[in-house]
N, CA and C atoms of all chains as a GROMACS GRO file, in nm:
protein
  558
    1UNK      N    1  -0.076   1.456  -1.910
    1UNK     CA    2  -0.156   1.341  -1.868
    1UNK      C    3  -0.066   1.218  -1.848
    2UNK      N    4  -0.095   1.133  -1.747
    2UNK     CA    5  -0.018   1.003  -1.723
    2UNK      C    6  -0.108   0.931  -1.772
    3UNK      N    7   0.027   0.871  -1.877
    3UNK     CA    8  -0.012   0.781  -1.952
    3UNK      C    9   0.046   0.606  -1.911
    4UNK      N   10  -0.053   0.535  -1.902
    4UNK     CA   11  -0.027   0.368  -1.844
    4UNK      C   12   0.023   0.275  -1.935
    5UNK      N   13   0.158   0.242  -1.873
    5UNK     CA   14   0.224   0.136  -1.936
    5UNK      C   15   0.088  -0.063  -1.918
    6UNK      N   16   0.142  -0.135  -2.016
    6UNK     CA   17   0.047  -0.210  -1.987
    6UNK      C   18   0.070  -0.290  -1.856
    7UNK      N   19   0.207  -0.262  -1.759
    7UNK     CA   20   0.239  -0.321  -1.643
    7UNK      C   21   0.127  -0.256  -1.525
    8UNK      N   22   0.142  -0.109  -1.547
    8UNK     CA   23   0.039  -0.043  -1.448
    8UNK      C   24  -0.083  -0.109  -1.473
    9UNK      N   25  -0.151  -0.142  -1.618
    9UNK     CA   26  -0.274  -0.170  -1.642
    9UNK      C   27  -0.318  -0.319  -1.539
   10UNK      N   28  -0.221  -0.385  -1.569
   10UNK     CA   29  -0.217  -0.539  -1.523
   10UNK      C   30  -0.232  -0.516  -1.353
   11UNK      N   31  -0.146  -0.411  -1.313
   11UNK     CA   32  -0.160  -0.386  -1.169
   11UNK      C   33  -0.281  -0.369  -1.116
   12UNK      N   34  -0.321  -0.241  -1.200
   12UNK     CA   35  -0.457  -0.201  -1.183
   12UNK      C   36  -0.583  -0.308  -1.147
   13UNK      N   37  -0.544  -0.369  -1.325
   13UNK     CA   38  -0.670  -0.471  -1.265
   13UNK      C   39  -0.654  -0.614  -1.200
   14UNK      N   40  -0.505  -0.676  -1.193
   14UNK     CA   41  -0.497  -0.826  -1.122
   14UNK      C   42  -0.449  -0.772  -1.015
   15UNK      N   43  -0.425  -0.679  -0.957
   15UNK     CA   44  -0.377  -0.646  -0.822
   15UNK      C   45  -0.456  -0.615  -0.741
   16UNK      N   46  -0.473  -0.479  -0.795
   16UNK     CA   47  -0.618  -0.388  -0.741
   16UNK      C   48  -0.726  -0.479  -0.704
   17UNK      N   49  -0.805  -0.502  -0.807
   17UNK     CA   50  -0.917  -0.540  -0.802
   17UNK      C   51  -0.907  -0.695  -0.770
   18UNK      N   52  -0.824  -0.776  -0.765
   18UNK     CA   53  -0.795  -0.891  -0.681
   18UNK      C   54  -0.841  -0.856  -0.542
   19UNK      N   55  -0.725  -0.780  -0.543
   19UNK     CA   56  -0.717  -0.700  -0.322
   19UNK      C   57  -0.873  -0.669  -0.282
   20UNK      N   58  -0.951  -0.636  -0.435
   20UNK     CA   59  -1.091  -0.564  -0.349
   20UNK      C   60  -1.187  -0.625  -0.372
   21UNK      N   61  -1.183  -0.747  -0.383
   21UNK     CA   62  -1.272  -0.881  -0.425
   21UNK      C   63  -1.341  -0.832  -0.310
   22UNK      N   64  -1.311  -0.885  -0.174
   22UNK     CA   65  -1.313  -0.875  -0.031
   22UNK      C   66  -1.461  -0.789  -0.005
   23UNK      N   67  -1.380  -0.633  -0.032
   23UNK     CA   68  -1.454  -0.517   0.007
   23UNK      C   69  -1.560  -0.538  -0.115
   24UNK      N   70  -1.528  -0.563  -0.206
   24UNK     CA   71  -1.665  -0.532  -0.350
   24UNK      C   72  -1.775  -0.620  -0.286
   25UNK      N   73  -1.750  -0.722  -0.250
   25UNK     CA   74  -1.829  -0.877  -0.200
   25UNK      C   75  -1.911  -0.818  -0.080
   26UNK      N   76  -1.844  -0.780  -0.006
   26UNK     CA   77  -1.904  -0.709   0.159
   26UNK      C   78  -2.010  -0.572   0.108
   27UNK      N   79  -1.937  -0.491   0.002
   27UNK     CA   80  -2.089  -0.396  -0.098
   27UNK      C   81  -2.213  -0.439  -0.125
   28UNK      N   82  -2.145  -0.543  -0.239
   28UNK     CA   83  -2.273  -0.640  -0.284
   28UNK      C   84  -2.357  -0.644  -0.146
   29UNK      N   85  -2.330  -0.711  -0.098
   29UNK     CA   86  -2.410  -0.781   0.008
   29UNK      C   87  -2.476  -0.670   0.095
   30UNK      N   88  -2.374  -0.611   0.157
   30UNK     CA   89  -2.455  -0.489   0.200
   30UNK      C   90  -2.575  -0.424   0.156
   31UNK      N   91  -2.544  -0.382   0.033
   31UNK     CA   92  -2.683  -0.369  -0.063
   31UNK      C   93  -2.789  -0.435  -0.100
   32UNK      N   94  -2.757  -0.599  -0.080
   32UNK     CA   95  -2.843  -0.622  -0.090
   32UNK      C   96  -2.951  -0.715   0.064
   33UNK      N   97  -2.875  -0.695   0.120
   33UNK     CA   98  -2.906  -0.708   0.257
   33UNK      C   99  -2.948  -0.606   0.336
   34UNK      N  100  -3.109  -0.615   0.422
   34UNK     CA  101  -3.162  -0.526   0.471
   34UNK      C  102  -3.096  -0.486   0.614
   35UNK      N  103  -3.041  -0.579   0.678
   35UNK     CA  104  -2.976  -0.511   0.796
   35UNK      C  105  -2.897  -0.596   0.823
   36UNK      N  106  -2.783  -0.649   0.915
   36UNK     CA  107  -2.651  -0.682   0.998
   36UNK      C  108  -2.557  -0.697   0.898
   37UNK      N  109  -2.531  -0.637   0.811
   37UNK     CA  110  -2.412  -0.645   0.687
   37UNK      C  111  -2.358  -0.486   0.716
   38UNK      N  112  -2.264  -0.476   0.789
   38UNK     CA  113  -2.159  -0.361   0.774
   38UNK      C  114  -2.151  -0.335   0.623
   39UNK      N  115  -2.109  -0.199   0.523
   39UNK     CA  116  -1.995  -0.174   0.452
   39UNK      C  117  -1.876  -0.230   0.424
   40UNK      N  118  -1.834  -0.158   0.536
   40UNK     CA  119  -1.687  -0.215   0.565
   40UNK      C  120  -1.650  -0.270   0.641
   41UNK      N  121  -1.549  -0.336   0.654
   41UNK     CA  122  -1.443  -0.422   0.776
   41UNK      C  123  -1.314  -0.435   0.743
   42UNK      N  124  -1.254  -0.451   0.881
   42UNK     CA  125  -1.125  -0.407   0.886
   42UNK      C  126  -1.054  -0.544   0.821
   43UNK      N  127  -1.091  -0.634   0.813
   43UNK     CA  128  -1.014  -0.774   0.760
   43UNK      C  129  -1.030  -0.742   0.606
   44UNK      N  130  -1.145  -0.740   0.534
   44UNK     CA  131  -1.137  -0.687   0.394
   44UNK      C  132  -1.034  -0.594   0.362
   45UNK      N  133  -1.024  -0.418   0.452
   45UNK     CA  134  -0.899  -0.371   0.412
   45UNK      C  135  -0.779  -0.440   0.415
   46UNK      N  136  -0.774  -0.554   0.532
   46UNK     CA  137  -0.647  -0.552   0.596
   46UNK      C  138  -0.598  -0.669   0.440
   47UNK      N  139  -0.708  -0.741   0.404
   47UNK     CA  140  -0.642  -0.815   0.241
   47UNK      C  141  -0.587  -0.737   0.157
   48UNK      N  142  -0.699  -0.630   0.133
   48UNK     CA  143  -0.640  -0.562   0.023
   48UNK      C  144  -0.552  -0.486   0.011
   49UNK      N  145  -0.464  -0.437   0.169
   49UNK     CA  146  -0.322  -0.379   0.224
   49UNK      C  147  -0.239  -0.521   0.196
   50UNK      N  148  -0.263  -0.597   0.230
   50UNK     CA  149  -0.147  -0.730   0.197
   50UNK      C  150  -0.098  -0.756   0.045
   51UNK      N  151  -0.209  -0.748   0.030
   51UNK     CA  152  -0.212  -0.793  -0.146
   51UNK      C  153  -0.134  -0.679  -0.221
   52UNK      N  154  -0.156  -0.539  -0.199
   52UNK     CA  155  -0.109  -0.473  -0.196
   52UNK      C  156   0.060  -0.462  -0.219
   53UNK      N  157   0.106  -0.496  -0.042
   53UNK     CA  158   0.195  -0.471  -0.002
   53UNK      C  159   0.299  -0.603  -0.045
   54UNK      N  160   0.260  -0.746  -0.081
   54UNK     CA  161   0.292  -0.844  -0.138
   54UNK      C  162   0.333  -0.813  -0.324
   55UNK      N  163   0.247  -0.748  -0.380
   55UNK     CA  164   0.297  -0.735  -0.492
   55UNK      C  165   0.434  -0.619  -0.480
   56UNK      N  166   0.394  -0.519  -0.382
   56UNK     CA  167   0.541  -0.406  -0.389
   56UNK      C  168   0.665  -0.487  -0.383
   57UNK      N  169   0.655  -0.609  -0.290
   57UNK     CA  170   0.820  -0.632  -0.259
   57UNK      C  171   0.817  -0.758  -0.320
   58UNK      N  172   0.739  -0.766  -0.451
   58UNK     CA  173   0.787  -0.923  -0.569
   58UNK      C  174   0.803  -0.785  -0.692
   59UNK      N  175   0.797  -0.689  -0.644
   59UNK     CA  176   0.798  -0.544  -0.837
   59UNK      C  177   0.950  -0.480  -0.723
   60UNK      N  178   0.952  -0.451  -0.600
   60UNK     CA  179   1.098  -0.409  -0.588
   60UNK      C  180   1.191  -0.510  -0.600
   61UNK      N  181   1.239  -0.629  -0.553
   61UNK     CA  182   1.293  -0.719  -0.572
   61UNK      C  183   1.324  -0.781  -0.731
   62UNK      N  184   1.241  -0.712  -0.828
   62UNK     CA  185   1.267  -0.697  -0.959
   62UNK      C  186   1.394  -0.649  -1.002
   63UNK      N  187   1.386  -0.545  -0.940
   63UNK     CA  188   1.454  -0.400  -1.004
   63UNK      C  189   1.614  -0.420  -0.936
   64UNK      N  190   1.645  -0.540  -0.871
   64UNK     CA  191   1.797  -0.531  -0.842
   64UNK      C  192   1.868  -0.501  -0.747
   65UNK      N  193   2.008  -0.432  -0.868
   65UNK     CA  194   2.073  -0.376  -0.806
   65UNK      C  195   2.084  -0.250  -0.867
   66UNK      N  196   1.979  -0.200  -0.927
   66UNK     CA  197   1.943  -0.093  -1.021
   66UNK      C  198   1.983   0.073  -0.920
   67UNK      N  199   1.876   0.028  -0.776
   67UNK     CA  200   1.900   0.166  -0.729
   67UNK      C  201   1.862   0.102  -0.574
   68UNK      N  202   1.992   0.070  -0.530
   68UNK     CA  203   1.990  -0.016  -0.383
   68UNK      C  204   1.893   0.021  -0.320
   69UNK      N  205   1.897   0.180  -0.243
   69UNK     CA  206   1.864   0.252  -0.182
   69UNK      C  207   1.716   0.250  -0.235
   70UNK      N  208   1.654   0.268  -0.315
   70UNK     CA  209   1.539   0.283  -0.313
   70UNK      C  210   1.445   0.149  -0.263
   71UNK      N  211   1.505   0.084  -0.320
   71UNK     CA  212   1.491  -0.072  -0.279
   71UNK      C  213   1.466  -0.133  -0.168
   72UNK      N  214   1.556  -0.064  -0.063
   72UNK     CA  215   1.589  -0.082   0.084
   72UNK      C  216   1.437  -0.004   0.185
   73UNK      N  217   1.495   0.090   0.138
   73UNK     CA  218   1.348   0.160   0.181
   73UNK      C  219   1.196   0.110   0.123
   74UNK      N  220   1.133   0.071  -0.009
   74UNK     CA  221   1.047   0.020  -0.032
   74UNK      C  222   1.042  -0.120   0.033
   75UNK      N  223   1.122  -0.202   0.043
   75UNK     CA  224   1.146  -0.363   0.096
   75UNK      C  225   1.081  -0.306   0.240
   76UNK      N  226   1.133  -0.226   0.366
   76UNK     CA  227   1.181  -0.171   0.479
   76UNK      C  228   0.988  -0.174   0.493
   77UNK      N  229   0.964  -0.051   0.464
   77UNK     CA  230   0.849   0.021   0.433
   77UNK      C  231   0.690  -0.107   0.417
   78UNK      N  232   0.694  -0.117   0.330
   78UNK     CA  233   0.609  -0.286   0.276
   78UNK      C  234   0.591  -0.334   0.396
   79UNK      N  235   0.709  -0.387   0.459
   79UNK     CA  236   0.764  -0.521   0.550
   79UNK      C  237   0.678  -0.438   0.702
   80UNK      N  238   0.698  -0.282   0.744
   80UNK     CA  239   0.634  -0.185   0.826
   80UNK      C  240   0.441  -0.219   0.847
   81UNK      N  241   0.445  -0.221   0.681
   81UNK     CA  242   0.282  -0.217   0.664
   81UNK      C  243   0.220  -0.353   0.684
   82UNK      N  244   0.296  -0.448   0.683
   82UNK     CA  245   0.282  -0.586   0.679
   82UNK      C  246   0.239  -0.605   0.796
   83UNK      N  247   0.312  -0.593   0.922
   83UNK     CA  248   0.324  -0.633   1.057
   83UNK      C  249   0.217  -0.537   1.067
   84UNK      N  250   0.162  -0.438   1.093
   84UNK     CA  251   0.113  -0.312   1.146
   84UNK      C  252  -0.103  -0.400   1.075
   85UNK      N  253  -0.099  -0.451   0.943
   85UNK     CA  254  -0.178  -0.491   0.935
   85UNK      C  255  -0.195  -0.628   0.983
   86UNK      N  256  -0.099  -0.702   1.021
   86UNK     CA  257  -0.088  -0.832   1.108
   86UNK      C  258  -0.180  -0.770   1.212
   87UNK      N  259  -0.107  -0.695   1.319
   87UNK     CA  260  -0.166  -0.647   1.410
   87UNK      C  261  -0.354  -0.606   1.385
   88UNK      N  262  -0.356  -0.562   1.274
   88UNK     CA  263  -0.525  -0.483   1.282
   88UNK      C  264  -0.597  -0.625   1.242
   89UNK      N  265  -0.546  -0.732   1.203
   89UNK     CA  266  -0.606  -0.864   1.172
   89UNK      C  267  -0.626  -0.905   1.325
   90UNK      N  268  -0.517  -0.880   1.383
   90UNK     CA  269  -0.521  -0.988   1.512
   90UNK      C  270  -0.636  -0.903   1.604
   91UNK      N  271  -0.686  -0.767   1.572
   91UNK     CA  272  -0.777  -0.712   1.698
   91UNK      C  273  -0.973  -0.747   1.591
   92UNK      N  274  -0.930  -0.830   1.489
   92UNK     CA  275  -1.026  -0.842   1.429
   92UNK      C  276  -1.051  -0.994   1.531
   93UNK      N  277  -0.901  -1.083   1.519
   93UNK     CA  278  -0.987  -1.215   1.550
   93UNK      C  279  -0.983  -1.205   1.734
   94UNK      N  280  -0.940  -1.111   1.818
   94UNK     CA  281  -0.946  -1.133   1.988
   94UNK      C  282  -1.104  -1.158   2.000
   95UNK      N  283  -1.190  -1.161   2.051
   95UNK     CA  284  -1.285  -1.205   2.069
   95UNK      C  285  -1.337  -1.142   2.216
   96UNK      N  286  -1.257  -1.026   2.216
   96UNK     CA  287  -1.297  -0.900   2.297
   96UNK      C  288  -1.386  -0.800   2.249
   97UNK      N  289  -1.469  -0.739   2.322
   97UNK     CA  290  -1.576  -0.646   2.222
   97UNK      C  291  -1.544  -0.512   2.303
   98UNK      N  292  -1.407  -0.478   2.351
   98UNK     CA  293  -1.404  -0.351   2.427
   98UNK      C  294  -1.338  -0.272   2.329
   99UNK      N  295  -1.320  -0.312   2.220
   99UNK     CA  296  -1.188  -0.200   2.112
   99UNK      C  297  -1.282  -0.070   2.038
  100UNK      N  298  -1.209  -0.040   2.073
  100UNK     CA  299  -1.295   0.107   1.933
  100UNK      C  300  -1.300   0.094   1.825
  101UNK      N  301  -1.387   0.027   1.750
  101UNK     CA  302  -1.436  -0.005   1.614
  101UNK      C  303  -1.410   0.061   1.509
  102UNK      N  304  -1.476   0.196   1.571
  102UNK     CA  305  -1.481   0.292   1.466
  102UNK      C  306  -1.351   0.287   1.430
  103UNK      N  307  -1.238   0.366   1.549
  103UNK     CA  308  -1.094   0.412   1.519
  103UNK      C  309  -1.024   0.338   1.451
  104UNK      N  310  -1.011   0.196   1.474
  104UNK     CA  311  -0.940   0.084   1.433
  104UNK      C  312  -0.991   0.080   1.260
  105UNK      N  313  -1.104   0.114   1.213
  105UNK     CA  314  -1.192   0.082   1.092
  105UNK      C  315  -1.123   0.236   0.987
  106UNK      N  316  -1.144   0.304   1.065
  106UNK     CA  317  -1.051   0.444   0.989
  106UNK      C  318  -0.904   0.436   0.978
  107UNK      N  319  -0.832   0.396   1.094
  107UNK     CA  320  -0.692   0.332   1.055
  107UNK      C  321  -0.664   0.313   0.955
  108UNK      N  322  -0.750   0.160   0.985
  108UNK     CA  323  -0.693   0.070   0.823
  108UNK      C  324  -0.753   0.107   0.719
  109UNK      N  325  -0.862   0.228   0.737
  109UNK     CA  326  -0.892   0.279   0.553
  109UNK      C  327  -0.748   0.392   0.496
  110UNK      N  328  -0.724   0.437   0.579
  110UNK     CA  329  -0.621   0.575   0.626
  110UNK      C  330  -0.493   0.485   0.535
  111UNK      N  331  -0.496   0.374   0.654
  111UNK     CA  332  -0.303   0.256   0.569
  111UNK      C  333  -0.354   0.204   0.414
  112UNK      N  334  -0.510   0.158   0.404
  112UNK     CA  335  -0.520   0.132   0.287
  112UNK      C  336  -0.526   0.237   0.159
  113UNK      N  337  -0.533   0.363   0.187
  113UNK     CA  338  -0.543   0.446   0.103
  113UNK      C  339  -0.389   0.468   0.098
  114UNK      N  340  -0.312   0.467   0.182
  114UNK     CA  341  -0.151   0.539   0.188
  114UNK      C  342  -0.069   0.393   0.100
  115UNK      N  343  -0.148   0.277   0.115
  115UNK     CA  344  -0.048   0.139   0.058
  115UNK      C  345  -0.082   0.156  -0.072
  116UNK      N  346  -0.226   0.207  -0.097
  116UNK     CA  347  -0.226   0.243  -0.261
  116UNK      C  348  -0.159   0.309  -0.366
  117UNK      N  349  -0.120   0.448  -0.250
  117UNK     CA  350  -0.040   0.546  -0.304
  117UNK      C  351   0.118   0.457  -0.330
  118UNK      N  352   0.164   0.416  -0.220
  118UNK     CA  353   0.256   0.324  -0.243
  118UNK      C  354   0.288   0.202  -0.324
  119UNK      N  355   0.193   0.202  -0.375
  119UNK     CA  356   0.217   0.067  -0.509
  119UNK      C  357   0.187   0.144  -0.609
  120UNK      N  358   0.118   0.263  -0.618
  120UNK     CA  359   0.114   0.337  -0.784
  120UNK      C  360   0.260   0.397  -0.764
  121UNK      N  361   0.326   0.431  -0.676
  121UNK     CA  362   0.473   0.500  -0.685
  121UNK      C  363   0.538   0.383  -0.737
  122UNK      N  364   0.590   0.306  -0.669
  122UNK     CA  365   0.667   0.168  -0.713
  122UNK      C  366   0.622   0.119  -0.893
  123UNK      N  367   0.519   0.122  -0.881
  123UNK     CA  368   0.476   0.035  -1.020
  123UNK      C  369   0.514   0.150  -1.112
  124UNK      N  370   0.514   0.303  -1.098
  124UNK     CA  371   0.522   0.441  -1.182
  124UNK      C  372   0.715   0.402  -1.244
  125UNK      N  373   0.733   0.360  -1.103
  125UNK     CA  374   0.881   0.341  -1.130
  125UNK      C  375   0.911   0.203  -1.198
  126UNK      N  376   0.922   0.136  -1.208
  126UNK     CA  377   0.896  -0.017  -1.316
  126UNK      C  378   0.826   0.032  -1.436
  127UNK      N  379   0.756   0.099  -1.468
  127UNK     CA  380   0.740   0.138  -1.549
  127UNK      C  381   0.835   0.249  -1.656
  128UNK      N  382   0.842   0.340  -1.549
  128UNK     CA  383   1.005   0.382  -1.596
  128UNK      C  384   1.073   0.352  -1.629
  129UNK      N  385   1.112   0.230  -1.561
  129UNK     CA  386   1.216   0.120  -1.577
  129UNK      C  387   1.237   0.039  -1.698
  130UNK      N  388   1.154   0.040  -1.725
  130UNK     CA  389   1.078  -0.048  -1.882
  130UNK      C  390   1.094   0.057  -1.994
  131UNK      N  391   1.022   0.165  -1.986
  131UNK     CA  392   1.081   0.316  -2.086
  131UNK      C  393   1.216   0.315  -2.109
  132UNK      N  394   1.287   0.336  -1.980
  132UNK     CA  395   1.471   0.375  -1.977
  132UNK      C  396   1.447   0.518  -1.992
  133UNK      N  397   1.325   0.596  -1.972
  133UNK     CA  398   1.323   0.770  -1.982
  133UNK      C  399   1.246   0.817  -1.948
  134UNK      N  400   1.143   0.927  -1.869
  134UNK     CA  401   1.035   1.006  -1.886
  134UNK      C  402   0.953   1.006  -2.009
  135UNK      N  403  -0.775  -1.108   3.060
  135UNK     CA  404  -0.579  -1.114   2.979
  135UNK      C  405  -0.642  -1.082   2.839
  136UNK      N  406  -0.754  -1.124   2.799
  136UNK     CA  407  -0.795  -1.107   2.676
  136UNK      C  408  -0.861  -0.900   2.664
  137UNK      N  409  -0.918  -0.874   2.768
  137UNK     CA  410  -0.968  -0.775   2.749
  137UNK      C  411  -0.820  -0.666   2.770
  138UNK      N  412  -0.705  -0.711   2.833
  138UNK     CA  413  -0.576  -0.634   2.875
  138UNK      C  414  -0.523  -0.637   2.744
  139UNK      N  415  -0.518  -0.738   2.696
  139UNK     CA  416  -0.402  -0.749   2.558
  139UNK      C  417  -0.517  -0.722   2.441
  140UNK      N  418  -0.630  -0.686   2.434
  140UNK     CA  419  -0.716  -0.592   2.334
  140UNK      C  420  -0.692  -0.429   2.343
  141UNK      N  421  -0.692  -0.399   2.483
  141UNK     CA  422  -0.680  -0.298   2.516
  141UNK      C  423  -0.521  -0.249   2.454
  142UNK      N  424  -0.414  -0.256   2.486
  142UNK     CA  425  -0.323  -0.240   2.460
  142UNK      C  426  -0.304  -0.243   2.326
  143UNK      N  427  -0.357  -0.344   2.238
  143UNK     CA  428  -0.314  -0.342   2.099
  143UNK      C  429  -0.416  -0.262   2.071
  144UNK      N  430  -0.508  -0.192   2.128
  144UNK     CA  431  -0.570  -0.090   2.030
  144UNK      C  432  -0.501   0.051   2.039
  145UNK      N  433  -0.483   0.062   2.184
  145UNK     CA  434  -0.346   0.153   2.243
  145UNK      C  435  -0.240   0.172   2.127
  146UNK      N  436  -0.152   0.080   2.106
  146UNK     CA  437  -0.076   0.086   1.993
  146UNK      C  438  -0.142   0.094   1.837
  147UNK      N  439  -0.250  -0.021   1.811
  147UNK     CA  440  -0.288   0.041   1.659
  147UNK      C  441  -0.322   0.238   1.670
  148UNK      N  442  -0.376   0.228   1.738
  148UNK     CA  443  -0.446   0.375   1.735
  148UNK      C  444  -0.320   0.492   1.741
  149UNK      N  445  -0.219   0.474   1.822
  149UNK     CA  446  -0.095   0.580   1.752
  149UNK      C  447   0.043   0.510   1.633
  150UNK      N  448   0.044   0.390   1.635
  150UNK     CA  449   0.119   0.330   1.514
  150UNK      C  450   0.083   0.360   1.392
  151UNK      N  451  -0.068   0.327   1.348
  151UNK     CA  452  -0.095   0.283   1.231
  151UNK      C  453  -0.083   0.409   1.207
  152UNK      N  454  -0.162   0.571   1.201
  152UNK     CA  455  -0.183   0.636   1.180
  152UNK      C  456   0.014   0.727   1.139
  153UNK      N  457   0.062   0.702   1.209
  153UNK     CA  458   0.278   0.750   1.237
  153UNK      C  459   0.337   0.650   1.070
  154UNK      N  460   0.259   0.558   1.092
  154UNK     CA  461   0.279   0.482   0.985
  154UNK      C  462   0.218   0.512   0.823
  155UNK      N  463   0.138   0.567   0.807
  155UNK     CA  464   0.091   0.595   0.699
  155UNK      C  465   0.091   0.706   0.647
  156UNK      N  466   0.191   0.818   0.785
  156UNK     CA  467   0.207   0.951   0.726
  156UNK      C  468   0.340   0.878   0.674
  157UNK      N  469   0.455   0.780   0.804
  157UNK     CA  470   0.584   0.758   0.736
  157UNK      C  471   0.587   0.712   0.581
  158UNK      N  472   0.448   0.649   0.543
  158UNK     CA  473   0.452   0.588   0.420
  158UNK      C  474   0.393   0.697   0.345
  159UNK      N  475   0.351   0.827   0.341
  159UNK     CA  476   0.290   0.922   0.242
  159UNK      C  477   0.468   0.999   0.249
  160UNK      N  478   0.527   1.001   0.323
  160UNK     CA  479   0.676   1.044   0.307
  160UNK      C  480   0.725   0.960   0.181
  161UNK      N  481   0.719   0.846   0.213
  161UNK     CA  482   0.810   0.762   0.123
  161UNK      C  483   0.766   0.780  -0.002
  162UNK      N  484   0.657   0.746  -0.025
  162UNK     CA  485   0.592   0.758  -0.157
  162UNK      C  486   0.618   0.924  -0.244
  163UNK      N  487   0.657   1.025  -0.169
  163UNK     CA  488   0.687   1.127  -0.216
  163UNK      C  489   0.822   1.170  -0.258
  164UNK      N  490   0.919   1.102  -0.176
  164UNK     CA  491   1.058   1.074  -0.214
  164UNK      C  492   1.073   1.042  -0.312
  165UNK      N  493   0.996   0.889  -0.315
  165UNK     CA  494   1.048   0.782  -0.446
  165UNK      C  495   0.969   0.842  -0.546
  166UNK      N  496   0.866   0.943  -0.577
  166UNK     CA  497   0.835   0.962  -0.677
  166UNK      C  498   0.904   1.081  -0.741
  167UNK      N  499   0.926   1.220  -0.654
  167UNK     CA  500   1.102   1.299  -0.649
  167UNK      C  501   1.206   1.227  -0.731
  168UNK      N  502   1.214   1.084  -0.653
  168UNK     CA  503   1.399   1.075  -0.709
  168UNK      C  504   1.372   0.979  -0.831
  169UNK      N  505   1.270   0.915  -0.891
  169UNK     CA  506   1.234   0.871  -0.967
  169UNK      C  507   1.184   0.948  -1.100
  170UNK      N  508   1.153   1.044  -1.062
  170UNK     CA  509   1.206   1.158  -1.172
  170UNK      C  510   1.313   1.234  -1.197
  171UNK      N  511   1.330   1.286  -1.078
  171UNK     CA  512   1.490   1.303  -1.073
  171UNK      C  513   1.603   1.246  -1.168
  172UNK      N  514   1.564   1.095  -1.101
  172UNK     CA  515   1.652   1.024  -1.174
  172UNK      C  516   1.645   0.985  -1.337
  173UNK      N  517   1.530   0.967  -1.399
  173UNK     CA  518   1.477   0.944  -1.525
  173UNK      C  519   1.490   1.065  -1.629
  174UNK      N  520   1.443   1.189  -1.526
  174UNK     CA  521   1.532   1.280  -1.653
  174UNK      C  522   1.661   1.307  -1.657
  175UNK      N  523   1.739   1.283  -1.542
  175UNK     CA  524   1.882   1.342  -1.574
  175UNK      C  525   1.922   1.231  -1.692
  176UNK      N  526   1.866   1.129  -1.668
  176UNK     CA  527   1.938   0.990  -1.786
  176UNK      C  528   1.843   1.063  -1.943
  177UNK      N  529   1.777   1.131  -1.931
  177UNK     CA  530   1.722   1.145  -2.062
  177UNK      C  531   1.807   1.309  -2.116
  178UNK      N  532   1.847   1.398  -2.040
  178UNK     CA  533   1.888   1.477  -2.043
  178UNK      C  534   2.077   1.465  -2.093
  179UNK      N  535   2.083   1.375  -2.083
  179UNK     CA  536   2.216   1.327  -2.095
  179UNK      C  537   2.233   1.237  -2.234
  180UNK      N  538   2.131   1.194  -2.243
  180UNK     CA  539   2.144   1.117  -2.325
  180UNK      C  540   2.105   1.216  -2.484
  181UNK      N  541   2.031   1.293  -2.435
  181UNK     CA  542   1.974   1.416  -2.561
  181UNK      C  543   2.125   1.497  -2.548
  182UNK      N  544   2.174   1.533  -2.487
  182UNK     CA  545   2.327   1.589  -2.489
  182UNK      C  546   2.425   1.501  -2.536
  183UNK      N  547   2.419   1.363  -2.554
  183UNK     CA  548   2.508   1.292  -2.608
  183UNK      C  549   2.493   1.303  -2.779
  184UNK      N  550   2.324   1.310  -2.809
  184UNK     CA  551   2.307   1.329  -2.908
  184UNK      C  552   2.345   1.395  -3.009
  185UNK      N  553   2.318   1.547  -2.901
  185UNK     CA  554   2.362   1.654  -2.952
  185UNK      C  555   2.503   1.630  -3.049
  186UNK      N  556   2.583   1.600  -2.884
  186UNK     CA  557   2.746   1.610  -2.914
  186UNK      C  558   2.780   1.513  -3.080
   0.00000   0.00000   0.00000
């Protein structure tokens, strides 16, 4: 069983659940609103990919000159997801109604599920880091 | 110009984002590989120092 350092815990809940203020708020409401309240939207993911992707490269930038290379690639990577959700922000604010909703809305659940995976790896490792062992 | 440059950036989100989040299910599998990798050989070494 993986067991949580209290850094993961802190992640968990001032990171996480910071990032999903957004989406929890857009639930609420949904629920309690009888009709024009979407679920989801792509600007809610696209926070909680930032927020996300903002804490990875202030927890890699921690770690040094510990293990360059890993560093390079997480910094690299982050900085990828950054721009890519710039972009899914900017087809939120065009003020064109010809885009494919749907596709664009699965995207960014698709990057937000993959940026998650990517900050429990990073934070698994800081945590490590903090042990000095398995 | 608005409906051209919607068009196009959905063009690109729609094969980027998706190239992008497999490149990032790569990464995340590496760093969690060499992050063990790396954590036991230092514990493995260090129980052999013991030993010695």
């Amino acid at each position: 069983m993986v067991s949580l350092s209290a850094r993961t815990v802190e992640w968990l809940v001032y990171t996480c659940l910071l990032g999903l203020i957004p989406v929890v708020a857009r639930l609420l409401v949904w629920g309690i609103a009888s009709k024009g309240v979407e679920p989801l939207a792509v600007s809610d993911l696209v926070a909680f990919g930032l927020v996300l992707h903002s804490a990875n490269i202030q927890q890699v930038g921690r770690l040094g000159d510990t293990d360059k290379r890993w560093s390079a690639v997480h910094f690299g990577i982050s900085i990828i997801f950054i721009v890519i959700y710039a972009l899914l922000m900017f087809t939120t604010i065009l003020p064109s109604a010809n885009l494919n909703q749907a596709s664009i809305l699965n995207v960014s659940l698709f990057l937000c599920i993959v940026s998650f995976i990517l900050s429990f790896v990073v934070y698994m490792r800081m945590q490590a880091e903090d042990r000095g062992s398995v | 110009m608005n409906a051209d440059l919607a068009y196009y950036m959905e063009r690109i989100l729609i094969i980027a984002a998706p190239l992008t989040g497999l490149v990032g299910l790569a990464v995340a599998g590496w760093s969690a590989i060499r992050t063990r990798r790396r954590y036991y050989e230092e514990f493995m070494d260090r129980r052999r120092s013991r030993r010695d």
